[in-house]
OpenMM code with the backbone's topology and positions (N, CA, C; nanometers):
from openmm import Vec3, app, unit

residues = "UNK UNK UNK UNK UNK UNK UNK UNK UNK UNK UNK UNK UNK UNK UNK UNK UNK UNK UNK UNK UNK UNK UNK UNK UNK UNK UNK UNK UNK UNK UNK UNK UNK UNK UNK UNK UNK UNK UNK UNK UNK UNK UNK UNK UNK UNK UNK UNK UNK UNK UNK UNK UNK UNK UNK UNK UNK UNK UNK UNK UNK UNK UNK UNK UNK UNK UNK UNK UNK UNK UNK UNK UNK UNK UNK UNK UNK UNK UNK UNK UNK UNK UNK UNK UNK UNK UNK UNK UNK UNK UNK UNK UNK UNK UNK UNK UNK UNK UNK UNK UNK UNK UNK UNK UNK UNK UNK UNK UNK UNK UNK UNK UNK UNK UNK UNK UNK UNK UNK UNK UNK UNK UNK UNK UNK UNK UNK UNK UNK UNK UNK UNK UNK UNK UNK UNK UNK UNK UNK UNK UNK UNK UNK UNK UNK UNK UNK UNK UNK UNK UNK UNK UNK UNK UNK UNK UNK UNK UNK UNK UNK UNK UNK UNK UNK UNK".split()
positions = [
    Vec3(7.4284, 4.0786, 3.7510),
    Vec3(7.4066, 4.2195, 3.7573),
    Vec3(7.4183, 4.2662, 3.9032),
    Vec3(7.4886, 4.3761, 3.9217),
    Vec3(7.5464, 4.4260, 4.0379),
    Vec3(7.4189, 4.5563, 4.0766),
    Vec3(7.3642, 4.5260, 4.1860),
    Vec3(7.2692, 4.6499, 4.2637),
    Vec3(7.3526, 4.7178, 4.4077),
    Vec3(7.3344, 4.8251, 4.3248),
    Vec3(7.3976, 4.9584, 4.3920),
    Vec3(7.3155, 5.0149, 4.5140),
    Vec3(7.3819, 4.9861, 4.6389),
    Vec3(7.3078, 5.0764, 4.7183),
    Vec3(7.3333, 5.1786, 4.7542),
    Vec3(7.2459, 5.2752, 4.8086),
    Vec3(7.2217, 5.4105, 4.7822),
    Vec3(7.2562, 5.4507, 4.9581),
    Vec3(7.3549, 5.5411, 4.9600),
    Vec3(7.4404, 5.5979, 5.0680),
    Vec3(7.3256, 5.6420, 5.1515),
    Vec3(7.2623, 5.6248, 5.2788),
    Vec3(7.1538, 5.6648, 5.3197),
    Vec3(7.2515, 5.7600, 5.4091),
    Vec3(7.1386, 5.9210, 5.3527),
    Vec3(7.1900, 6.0674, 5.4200),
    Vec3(7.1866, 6.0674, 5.5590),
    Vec3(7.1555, 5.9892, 5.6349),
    Vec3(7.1654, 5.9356, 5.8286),
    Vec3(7.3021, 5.8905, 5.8010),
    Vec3(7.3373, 5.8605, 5.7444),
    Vec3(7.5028, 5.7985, 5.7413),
    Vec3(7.6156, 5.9331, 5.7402),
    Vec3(7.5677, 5.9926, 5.6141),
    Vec3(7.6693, 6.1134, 5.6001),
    Vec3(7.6387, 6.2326, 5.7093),
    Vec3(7.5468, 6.2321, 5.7424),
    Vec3(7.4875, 6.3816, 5.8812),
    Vec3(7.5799, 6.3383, 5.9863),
    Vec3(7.5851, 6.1985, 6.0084),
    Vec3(7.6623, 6.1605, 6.1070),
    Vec3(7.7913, 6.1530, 6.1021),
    Vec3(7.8504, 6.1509, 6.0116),
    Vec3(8.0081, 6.2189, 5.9435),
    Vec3(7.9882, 6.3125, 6.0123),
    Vec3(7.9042, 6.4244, 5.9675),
    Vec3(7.9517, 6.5466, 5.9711),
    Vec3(7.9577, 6.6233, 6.1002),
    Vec3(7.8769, 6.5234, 6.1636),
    Vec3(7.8774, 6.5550, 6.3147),
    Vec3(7.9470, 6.5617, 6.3772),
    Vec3(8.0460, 6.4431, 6.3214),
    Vec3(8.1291, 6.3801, 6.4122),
    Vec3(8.2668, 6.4328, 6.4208),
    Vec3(8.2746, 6.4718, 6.3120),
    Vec3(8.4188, 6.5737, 6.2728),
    Vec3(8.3486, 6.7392, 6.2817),
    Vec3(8.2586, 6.7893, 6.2934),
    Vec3(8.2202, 6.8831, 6.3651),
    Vec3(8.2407, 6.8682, 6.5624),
    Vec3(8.2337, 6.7644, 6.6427),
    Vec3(8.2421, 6.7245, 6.7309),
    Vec3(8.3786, 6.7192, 6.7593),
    Vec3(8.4943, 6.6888, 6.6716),
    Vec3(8.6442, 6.6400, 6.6924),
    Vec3(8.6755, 6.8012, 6.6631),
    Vec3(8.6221, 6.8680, 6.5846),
    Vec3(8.6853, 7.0394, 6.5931),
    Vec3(8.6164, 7.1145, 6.7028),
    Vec3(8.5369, 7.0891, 6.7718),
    Vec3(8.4825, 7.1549, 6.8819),
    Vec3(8.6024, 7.1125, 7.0073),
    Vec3(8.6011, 6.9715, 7.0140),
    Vec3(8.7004, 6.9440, 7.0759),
    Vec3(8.8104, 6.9692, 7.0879),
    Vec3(8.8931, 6.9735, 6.9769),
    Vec3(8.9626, 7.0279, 6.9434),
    Vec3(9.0452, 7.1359, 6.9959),
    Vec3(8.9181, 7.2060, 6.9497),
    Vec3(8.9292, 7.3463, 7.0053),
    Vec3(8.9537, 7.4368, 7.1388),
    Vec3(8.8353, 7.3729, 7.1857),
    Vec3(8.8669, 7.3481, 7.3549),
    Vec3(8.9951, 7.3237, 7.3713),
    Vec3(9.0405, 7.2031, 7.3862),
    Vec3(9.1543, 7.1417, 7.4403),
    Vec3(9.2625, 7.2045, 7.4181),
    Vec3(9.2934, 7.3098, 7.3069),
    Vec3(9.3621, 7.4034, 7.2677),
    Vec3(9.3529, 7.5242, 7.3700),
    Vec3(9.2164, 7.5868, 7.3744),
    Vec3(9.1840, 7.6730, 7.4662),
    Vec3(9.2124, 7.6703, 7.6122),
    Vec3(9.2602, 7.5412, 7.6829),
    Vec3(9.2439, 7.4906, 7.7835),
    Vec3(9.4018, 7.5109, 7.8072),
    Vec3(9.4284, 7.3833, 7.7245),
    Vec3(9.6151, 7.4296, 7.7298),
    Vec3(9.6585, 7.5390, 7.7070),
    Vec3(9.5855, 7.6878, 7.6922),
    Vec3(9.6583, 7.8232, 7.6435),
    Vec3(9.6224, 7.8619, 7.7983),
    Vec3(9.5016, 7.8144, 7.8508),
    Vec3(9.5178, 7.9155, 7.9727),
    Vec3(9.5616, 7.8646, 8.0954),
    Vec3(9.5868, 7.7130, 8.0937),
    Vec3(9.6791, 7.6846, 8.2275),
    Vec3(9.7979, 7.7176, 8.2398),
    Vec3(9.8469, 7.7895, 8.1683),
    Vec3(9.9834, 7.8820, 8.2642),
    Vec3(9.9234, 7.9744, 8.3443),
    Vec3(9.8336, 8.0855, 8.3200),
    Vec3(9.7745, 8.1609, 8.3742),
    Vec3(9.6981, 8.1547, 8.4965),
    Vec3(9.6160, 8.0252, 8.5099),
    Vec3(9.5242, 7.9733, 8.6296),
    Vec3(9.6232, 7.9173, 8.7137),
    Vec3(9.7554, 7.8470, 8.6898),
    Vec3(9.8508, 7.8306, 8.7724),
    Vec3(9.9061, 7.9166, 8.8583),
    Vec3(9.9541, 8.0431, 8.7785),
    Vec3(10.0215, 8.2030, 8.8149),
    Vec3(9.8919, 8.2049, 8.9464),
    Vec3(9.7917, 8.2221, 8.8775),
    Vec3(9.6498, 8.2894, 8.9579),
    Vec3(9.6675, 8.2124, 9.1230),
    Vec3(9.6881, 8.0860, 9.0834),
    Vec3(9.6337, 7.9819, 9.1898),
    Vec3(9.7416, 7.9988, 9.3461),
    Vec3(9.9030, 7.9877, 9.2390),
    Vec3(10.0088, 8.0062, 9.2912),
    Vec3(9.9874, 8.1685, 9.3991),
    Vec3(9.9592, 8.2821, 9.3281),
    Vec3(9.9463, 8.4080, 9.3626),
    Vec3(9.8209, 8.3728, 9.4844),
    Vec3(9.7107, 8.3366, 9.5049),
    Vec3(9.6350, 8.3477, 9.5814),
    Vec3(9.6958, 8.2735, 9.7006),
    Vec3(9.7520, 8.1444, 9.6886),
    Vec3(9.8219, 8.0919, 9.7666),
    Vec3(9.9293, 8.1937, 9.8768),
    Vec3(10.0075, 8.2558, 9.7570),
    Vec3(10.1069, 8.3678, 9.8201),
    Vec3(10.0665, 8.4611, 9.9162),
    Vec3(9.9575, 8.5625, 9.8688),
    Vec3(9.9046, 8.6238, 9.9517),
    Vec3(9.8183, 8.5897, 10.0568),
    Vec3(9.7558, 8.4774, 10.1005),
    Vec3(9.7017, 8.4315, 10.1865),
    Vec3(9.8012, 8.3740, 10.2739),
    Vec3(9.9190, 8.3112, 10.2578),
    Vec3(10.0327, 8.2872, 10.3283),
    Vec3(10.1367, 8.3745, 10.3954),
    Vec3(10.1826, 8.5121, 10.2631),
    Vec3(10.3108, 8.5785, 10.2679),
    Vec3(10.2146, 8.7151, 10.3233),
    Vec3(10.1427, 8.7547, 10.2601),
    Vec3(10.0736, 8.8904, 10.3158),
    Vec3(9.9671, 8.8682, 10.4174),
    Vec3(9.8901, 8.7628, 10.4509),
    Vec3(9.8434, 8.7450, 10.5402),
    Vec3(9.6469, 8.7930, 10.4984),
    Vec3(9.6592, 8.7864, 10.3559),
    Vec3(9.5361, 8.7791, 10.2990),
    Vec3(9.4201, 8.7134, 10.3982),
    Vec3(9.3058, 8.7404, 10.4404),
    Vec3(9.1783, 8.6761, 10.4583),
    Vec3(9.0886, 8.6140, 10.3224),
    Vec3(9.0507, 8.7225, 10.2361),
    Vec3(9.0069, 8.6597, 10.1049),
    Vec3(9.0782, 8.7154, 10.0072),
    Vec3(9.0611, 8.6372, 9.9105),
    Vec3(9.1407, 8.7445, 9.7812),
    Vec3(9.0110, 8.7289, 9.6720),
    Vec3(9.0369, 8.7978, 9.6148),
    Vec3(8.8917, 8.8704, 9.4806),
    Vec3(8.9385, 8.8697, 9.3826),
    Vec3(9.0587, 8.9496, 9.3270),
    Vec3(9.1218, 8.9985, 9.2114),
    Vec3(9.2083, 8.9291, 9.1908),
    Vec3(9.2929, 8.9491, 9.0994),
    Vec3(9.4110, 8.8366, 9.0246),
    Vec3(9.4334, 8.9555, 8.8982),
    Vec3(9.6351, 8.9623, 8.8871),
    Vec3(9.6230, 8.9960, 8.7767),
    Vec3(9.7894, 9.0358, 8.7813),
    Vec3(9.8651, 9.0009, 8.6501),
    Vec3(10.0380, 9.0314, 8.6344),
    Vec3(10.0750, 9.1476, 8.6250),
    Vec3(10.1255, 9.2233, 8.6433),
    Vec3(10.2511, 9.3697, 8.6024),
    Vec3(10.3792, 9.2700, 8.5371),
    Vec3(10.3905, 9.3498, 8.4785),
    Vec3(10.5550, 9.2869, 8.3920),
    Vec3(10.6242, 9.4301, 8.3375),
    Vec3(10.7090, 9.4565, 8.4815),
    Vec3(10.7602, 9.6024, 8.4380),
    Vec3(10.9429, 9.5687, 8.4312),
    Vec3(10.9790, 9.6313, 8.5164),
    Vec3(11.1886, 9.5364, 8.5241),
    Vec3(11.1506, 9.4502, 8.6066),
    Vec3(11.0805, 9.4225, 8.6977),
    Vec3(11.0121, 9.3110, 8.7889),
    Vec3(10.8685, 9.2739, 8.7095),
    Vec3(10.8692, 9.1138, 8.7649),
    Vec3(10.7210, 9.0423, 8.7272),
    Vec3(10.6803, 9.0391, 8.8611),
    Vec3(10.5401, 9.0934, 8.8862),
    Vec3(10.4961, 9.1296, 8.9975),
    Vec3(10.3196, 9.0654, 8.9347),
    Vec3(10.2489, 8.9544, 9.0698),
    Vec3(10.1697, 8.8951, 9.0474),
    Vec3(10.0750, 9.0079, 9.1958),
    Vec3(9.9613, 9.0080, 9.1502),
    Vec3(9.8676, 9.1760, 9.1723),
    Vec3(9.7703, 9.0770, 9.2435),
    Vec3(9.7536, 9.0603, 9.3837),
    Vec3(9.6084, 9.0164, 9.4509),
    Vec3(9.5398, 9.1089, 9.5068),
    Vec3(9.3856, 9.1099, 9.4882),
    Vec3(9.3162, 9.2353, 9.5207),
    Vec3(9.2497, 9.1358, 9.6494),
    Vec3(9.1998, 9.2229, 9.7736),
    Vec3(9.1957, 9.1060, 9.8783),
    Vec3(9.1278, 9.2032, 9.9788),
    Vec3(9.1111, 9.1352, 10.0634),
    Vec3(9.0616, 9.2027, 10.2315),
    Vec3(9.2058, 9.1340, 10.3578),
    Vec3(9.2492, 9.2334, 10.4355),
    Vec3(9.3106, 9.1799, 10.5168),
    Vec3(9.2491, 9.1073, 10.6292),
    Vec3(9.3383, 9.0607, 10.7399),
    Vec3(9.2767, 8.9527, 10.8267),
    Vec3(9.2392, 9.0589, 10.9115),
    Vec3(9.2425, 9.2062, 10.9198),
    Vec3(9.1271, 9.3025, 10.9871),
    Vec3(9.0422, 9.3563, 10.8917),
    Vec3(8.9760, 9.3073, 10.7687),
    Vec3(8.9124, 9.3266, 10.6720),
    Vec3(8.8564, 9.4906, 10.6452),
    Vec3(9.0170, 9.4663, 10.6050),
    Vec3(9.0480, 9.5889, 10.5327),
    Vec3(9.1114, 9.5373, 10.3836),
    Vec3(9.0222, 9.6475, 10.3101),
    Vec3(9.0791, 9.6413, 10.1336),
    Vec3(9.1611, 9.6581, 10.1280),
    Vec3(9.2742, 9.5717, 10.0417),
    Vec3(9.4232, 9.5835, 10.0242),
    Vec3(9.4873, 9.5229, 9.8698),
    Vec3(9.5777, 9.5665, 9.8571),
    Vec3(9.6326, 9.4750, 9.7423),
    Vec3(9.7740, 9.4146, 9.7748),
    Vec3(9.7929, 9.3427, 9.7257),
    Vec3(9.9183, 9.2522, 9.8026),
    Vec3(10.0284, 9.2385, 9.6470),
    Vec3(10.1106, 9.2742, 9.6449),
    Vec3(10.2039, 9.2463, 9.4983),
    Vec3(10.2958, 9.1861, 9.5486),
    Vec3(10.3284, 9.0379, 9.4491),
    Vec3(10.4245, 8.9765, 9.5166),
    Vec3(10.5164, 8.9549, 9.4176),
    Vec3(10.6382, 8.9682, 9.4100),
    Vec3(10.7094, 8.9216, 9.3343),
    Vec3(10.7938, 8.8074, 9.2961),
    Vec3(10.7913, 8.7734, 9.1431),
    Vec3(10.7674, 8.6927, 9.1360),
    Vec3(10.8917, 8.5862, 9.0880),
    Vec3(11.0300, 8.6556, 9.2150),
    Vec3(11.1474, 8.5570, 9.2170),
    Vec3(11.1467, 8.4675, 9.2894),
    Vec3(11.2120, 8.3749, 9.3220),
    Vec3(11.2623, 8.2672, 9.4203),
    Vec3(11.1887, 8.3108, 9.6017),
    Vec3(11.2216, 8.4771, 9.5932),
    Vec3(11.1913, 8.5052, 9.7366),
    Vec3(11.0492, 8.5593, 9.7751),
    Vec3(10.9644, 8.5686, 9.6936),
    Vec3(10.8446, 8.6234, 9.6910),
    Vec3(10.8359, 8.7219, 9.7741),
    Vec3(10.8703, 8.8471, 9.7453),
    Vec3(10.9488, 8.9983, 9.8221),
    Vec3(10.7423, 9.0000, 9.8302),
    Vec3(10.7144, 9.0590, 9.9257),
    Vec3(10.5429, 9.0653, 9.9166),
    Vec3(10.4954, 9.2187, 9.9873),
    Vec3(10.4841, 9.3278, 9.8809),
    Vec3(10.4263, 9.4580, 9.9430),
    Vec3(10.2694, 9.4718, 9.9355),
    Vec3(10.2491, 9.4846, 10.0514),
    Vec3(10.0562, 9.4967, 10.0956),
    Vec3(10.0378, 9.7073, 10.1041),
    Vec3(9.9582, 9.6908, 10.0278),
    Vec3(9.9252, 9.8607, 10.0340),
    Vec3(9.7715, 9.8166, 10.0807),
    Vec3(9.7210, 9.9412, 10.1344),
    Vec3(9.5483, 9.9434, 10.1642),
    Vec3(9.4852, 9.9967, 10.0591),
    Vec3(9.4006, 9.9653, 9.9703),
    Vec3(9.3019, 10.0533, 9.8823),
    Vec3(9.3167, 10.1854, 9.8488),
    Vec3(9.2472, 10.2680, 10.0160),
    Vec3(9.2256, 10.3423, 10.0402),
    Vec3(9.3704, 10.4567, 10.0122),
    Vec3(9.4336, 10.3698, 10.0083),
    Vec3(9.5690, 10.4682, 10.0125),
    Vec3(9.6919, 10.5586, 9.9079),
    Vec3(9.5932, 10.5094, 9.7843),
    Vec3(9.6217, 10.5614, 9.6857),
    Vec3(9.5005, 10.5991, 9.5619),
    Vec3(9.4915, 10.6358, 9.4505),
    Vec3(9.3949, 10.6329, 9.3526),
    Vec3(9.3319, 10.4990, 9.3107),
    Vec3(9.2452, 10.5335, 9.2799),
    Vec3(9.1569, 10.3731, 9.2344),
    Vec3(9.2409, 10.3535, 9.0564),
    Vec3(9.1411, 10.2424, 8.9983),
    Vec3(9.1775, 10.2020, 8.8428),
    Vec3(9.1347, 10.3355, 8.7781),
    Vec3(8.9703, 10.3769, 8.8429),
    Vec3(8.9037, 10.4385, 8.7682),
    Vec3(8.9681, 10.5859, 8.7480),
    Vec3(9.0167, 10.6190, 8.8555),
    Vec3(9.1070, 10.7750, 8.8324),
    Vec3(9.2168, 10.8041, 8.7874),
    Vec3(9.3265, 10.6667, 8.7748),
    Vec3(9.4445, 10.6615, 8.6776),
    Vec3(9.3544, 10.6090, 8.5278),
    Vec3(9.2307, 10.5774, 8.4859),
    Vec3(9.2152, 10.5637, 8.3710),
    Vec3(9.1985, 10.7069, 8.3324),
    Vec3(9.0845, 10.7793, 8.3861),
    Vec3(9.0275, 10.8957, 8.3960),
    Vec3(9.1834, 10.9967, 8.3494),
    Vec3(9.2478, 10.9970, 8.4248),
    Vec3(9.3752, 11.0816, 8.4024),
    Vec3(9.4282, 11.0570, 8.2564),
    Vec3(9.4859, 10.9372, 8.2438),
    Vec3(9.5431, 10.8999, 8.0884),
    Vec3(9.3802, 10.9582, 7.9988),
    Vec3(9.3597, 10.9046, 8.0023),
    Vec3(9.1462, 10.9615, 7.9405),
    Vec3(9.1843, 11.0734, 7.8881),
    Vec3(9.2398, 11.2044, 8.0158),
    Vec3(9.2075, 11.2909, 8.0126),
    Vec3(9.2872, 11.3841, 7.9441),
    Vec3(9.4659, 11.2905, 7.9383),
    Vec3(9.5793, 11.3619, 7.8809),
    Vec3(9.5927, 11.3353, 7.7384),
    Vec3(9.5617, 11.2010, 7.7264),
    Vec3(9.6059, 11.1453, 7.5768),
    Vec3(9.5147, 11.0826, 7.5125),
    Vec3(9.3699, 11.0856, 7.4969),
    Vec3(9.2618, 11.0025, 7.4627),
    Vec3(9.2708, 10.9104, 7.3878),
    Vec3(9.2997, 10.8018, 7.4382),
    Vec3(9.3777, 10.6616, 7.3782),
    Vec3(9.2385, 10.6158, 7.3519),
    Vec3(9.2587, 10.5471, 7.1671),
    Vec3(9.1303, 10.4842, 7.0999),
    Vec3(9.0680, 10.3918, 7.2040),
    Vec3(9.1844, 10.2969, 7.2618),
    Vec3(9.1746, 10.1778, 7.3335),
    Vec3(9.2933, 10.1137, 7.4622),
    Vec3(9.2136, 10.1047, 7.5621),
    Vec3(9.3034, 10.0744, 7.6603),
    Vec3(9.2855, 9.9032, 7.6780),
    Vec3(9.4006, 9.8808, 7.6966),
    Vec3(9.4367, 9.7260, 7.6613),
    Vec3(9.4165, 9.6994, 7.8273),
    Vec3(9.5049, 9.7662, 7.9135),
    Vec3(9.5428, 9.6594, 8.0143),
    Vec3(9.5431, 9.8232, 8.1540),
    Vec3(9.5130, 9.7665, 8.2782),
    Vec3(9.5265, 9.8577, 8.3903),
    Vec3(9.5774, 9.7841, 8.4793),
    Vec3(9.7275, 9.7815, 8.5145),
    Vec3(9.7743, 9.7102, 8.5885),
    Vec3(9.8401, 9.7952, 8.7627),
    Vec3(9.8097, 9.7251, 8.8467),
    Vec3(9.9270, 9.7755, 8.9539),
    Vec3(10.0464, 9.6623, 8.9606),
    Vec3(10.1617, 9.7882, 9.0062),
    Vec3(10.2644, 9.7200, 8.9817),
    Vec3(10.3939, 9.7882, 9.1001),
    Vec3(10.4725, 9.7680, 9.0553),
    Vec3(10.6249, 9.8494, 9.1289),
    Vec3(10.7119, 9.8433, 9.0163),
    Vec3(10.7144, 9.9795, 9.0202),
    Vec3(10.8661, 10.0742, 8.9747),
    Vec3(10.9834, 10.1804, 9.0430),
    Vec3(11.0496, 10.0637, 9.0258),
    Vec3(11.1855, 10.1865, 9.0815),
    Vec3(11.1418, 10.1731, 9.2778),
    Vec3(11.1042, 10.0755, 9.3023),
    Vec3(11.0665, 10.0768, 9.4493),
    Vec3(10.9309, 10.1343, 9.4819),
    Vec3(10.8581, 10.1816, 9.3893),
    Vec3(10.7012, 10.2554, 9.4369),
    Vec3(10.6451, 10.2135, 9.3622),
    Vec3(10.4682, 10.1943, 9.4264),
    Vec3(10.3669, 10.1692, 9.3638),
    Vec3(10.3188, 10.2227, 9.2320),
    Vec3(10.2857, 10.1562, 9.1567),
    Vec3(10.2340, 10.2827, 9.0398),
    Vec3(10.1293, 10.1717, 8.9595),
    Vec3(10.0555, 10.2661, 8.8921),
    Vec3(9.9476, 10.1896, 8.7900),
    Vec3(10.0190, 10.2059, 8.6430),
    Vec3(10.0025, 10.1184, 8.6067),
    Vec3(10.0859, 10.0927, 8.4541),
    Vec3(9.9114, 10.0587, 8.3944),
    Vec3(9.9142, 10.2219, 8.2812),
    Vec3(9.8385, 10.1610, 8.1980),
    Vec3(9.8849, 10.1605, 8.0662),
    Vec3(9.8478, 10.0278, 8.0249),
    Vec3(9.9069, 10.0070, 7.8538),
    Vec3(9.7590, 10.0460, 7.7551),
    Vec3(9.7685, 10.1334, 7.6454),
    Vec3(9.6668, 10.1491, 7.5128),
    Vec3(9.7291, 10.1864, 7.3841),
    Vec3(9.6146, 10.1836, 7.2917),
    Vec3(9.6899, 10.1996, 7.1939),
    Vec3(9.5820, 10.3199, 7.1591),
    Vec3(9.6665, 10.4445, 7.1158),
    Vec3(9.6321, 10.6157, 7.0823),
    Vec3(9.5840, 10.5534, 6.9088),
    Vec3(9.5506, 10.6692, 6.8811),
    Vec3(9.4735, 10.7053, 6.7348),
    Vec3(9.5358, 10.6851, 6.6065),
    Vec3(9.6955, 10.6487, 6.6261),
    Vec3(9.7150, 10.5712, 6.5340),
    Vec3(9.7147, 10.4581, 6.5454),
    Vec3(9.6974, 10.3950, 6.6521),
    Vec3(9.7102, 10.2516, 6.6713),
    Vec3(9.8384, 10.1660, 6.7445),
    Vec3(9.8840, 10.2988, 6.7724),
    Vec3(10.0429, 10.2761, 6.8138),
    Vec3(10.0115, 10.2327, 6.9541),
    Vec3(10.0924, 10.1292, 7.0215),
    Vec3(10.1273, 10.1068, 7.1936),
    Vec3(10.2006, 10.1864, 7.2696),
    Vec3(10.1131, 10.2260, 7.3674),
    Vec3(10.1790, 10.3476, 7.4126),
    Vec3(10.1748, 10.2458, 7.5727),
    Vec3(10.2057, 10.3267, 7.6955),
    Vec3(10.2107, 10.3233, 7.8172),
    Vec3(10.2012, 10.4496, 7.9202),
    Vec3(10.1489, 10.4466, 7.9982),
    Vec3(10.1787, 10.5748, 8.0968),
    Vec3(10.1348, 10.4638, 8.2571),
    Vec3(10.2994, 10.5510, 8.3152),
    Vec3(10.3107, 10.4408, 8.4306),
    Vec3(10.2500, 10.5683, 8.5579),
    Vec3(10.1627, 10.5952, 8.6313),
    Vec3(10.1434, 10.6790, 8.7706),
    Vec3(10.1133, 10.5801, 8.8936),
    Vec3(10.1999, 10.7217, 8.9551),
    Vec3(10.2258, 10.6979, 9.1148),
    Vec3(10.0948, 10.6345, 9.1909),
    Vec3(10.0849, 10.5238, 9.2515),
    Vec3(9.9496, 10.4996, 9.3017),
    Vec3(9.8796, 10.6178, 9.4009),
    Vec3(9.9946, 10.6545, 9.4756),
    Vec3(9.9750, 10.7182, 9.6255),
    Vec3(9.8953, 10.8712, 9.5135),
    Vec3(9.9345, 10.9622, 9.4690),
    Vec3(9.8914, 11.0417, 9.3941),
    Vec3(9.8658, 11.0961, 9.2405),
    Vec3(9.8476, 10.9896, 9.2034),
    Vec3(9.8015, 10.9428, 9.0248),
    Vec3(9.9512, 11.0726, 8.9207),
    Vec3(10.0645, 11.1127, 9.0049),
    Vec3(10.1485, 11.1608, 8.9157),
    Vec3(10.1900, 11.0917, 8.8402),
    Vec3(10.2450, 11.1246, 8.6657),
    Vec3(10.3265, 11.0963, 8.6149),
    Vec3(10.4427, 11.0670, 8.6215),
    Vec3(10.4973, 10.8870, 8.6593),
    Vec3(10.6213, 10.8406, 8.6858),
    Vec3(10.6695, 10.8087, 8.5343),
    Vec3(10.6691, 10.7650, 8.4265),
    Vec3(10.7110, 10.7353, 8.3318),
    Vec3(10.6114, 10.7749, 8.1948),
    Vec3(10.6350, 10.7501, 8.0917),
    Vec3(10.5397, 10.7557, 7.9847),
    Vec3(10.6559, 10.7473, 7.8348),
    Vec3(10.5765, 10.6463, 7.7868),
    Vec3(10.6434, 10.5549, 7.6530),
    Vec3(10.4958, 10.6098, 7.5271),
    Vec3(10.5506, 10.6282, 7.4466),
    Vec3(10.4250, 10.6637, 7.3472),
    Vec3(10.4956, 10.5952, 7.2410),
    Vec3(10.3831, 10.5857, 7.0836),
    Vec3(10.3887, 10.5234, 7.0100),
    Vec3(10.5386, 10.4315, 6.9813),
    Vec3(10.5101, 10.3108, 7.0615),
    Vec3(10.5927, 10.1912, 6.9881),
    Vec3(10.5626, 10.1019, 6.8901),
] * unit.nanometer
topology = app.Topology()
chain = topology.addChain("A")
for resn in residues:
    res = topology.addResidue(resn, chain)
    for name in ("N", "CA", "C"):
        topology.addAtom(name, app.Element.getBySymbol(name[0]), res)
């Protein structure tokens, strides 16, 4: 006669752990590999502007992708002065340094779009270059849900472009 032993539940918790543990992992490691292109761009870009523009610190980080890919460092110069440094992002790293002070902030090109087209949701506030001038590219999506854009002049928050529901 054959005696059956009985699966003790410390056995199966620990299954479940364990393949709870391999999807956590998992997961991560997924998460990890999605954002090292990005921390590269970042790393590469801080590098740039501390070299090509002559950065002291840099703070900010962040892409424009307009007819140029332009990588956005927010920074203090080596007379610590607020600046942003956009470098672009061919073979020659073309590198334009504006001062802060010298155009509208995020908050007054949001404020403006805010104020023209009351977009449900703003996705992205980028500085960038168009057509040879500074401008803030902001991307949202309006009340139907549609992707819109409105690109303004940094130096005086005018209307340089504007793309609505795509």
């Amino acid at each position: 006669m054959r005696v059956q032993r009985r699966r003790r539940p410390e056995r199966l918790i620990m299954i479940i752990l364990l393949v709870i543990l391999v999807i956590i992992i998992g997961v991560y490691g997924t998460l990890w590999a999605a954002q090292r292109p990005m921390h590269s761009a970042q790393k590469t870009a801080y590098s740039l502007a501390t070299s090509k523009a002559k950065l002291k610190t840099t703070t900010g980080f962040s892409q424009y992708n307009g007819t140029q890919d332009y990588y956005v460092v927010t920074g203090t110069s080596s007379k610590n002065v607020p600046v942003y440094a956009l470098i672009n992002t061919n073979k020659h790293h073309k590198t334009t340094v504006v001062k802060q002070s010298a155009g509208i902030t995020r908050t007054k090109a949001l404020k403006k779009v805010w104020a023209k087209r009351n977009p449900s949701k703003v996705i992205k506030a980028t500085l960038g270059q168009y057509n040879g001038e500074v401008v803030w590219e902001i991307t949202y999506l309006n009340k139907n849900k549609n992707l819109c854009y409105e690109v303004l002049k940094y130096s005086d928050g005018s209307q340089v472009k504007s793309i609505i529901n795509i």
